[in-house]
matplotlib code that plots the C-alpha trace (Angstrom):
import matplotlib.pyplot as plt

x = [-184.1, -181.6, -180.7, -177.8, -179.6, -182.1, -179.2, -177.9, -181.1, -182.2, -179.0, -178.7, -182.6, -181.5, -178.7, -181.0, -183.4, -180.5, -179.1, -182.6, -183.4, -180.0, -180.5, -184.0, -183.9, -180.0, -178.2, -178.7, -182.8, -183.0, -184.0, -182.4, -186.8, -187.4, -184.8, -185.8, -189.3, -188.4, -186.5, -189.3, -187.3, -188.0, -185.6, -183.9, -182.9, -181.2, -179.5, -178.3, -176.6, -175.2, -174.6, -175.5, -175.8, -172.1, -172.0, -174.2, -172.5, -168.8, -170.3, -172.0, -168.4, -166.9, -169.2, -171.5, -168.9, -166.8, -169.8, -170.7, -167.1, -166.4, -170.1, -168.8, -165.3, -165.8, -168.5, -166.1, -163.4, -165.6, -166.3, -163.3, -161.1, -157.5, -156.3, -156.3, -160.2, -160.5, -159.3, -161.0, -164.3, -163.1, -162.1, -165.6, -167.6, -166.0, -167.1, -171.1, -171.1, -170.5, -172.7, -175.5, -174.8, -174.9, -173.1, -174.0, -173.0, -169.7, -168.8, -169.8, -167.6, -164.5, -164.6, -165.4, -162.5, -159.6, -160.6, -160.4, -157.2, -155.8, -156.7, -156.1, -153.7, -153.9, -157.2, -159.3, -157.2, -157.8, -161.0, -161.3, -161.5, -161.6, -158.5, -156.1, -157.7, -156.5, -153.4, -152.8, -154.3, -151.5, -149.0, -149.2, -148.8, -145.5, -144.1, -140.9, -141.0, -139.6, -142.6, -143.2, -146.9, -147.4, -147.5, -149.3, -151.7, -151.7, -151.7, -154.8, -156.2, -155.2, -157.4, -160.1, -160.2, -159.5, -162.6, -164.6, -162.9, -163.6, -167.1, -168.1, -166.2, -168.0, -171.5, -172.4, -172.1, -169.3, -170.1, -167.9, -168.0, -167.3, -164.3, -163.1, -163.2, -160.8, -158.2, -158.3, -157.9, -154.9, -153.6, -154.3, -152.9, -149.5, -148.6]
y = [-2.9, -0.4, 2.9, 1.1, -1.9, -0.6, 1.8, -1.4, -3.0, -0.2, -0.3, -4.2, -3.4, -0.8, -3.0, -5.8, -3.7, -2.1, -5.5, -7.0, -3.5, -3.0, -7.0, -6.5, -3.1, -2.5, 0.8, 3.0, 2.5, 2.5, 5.3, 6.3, 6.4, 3.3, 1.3, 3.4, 2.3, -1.6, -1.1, 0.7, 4.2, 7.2, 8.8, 11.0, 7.7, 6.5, 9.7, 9.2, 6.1, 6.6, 9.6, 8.2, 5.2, 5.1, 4.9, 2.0, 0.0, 0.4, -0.3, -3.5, -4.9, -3.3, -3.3, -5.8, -8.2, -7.9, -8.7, -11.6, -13.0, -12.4, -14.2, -16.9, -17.8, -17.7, -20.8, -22.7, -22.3, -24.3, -27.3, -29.8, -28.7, -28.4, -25.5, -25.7, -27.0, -23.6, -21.2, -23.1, -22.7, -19.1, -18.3, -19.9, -17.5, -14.8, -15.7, -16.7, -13.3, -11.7, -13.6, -13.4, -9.2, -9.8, -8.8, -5.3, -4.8, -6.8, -5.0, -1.7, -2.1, -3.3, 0.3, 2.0, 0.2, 0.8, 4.1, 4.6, 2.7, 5.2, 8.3, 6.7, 3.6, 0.8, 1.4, -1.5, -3.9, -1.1, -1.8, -5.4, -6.5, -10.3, -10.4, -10.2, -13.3, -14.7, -13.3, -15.2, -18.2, -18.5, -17.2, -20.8, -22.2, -20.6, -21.5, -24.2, -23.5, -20.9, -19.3, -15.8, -15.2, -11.5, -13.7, -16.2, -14.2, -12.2, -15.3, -16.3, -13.4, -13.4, -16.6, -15.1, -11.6, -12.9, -15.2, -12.8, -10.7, -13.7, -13.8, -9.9, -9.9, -13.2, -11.1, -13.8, -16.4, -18.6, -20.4, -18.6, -21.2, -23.5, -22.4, -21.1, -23.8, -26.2, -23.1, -22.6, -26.8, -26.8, -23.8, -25.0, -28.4, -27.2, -25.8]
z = [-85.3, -84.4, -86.3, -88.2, -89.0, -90.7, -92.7, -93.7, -94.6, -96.8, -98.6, -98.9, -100.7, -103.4, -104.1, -105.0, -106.8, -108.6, -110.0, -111.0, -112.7, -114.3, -115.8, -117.3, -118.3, -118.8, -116.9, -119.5, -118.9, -115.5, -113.6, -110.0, -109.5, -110.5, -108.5, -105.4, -106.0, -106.6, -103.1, -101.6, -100.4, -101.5, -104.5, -101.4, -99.6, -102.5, -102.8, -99.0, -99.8, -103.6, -105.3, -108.6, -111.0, -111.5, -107.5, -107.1, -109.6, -107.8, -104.6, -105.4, -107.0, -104.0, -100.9, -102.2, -103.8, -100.1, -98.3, -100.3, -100.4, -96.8, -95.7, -98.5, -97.1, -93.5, -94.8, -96.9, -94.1, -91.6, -94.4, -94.0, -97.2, -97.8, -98.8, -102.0, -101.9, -100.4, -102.9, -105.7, -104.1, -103.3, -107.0, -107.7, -105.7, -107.1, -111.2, -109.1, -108.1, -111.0, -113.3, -110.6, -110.6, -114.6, -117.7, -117.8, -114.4, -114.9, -117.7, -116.6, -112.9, -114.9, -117.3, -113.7, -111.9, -114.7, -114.6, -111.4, -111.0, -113.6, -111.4, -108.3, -108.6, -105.9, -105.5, -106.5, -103.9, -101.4, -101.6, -101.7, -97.9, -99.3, -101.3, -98.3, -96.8, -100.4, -99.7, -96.5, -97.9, -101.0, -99.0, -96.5, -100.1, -100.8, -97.8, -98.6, -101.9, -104.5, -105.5, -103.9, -102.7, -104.4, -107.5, -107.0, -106.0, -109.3, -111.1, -108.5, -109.7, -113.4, -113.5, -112.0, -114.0, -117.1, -116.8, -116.0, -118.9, -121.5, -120.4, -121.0, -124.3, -125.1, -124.1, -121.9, -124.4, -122.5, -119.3, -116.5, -114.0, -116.3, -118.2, -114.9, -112.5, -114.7, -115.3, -111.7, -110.8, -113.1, -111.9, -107.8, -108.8, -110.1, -107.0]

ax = plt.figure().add_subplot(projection="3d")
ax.plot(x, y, z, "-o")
ax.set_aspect("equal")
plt.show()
């Protein structure tokens, strides 16, 4: 295994230790020494990769959640869908993620991100590799008709967020795939 490989090994481990820490023990609880101990590094390593707790969390809804996403739709794009299938399982994979990284997590990312976006607007899209292959995918859709493709994709979005949204505010109590995947049908079937 090369140099680089191994970088991203060891970063794809603290991630994971990071998540199932931050869901049994909460954020707040967890020690920087205790995920670099469920990942097997030493505390330094951590510190190579992230700078902190806050810095884990925005990289797994950023690096993490494009990684996942990206692996995810290159997949779905080799099944035989429509494109409409396509964007419903992709809106799908985005509310998995998020209630495999937990509500904790969720919630925590979302304060991180609107404050981020504050300081430094156009950020969060910035960083989302995945959203442009959304992008492309609702702008075929608008072709020949009236609808312009920024908004759909906000609306896309919208859906999506405000799922997610309903779900932290409900602390977990509401079934995110399952609220969302009807919104999103409905939605994907008007167009």
């Amino acid at each position: 295994m090369t140099r680089a490989e191994k970088k991203i090994k060891t970063r794809r481990e603290v991630f994971k230790a990071a998540i199932k820490l931050f869901n049994v023990h909460g954020i707040e609880k967890t020690k920087i020494s205790d995920i670099a101990k469920e990942a097997h590094v030493s505390v330094g390593t951590f510190y190579v990769h992230f700078k902190s707790k806050e810095d884990i969390i925005s990289a797994i809804y950023y690096e993490d959640f494009n990684n996942f996403m990206n692996f995810n739709i290159q997949q779905v794009e080799k099944r035989n869908l429509n494109l409409k299938e396509i964007l419903l399982e992709i809106g799908i994979l985005e509310l998995r993620f998020a209630k495999k990284v937990g509500l904790e997590i969720t919630t925590a990312a979302f304060i991180a991100n609107l404050q981020t976006n504050i300081e430094m607007p156009g950020n969060h899209f910035g960083k989302r590799t995945f959203s442009l292959k959304i992008k492309k995918m609702l702008s075929k859709l608008a072709v020949g008709t009236s609808k312009d493709s920024e908004i759909l994709f906000q609306e896309f979005e919208t859906i999506v967020r405000g799922t997610m949204l309903t779900w932290c505010f409900s602390n977990g109590a509401v079934n995110m795939v399952s609220l969302g995947t009807p919104l999103l049908e409905n939605y994907l079937n008007n167009l």
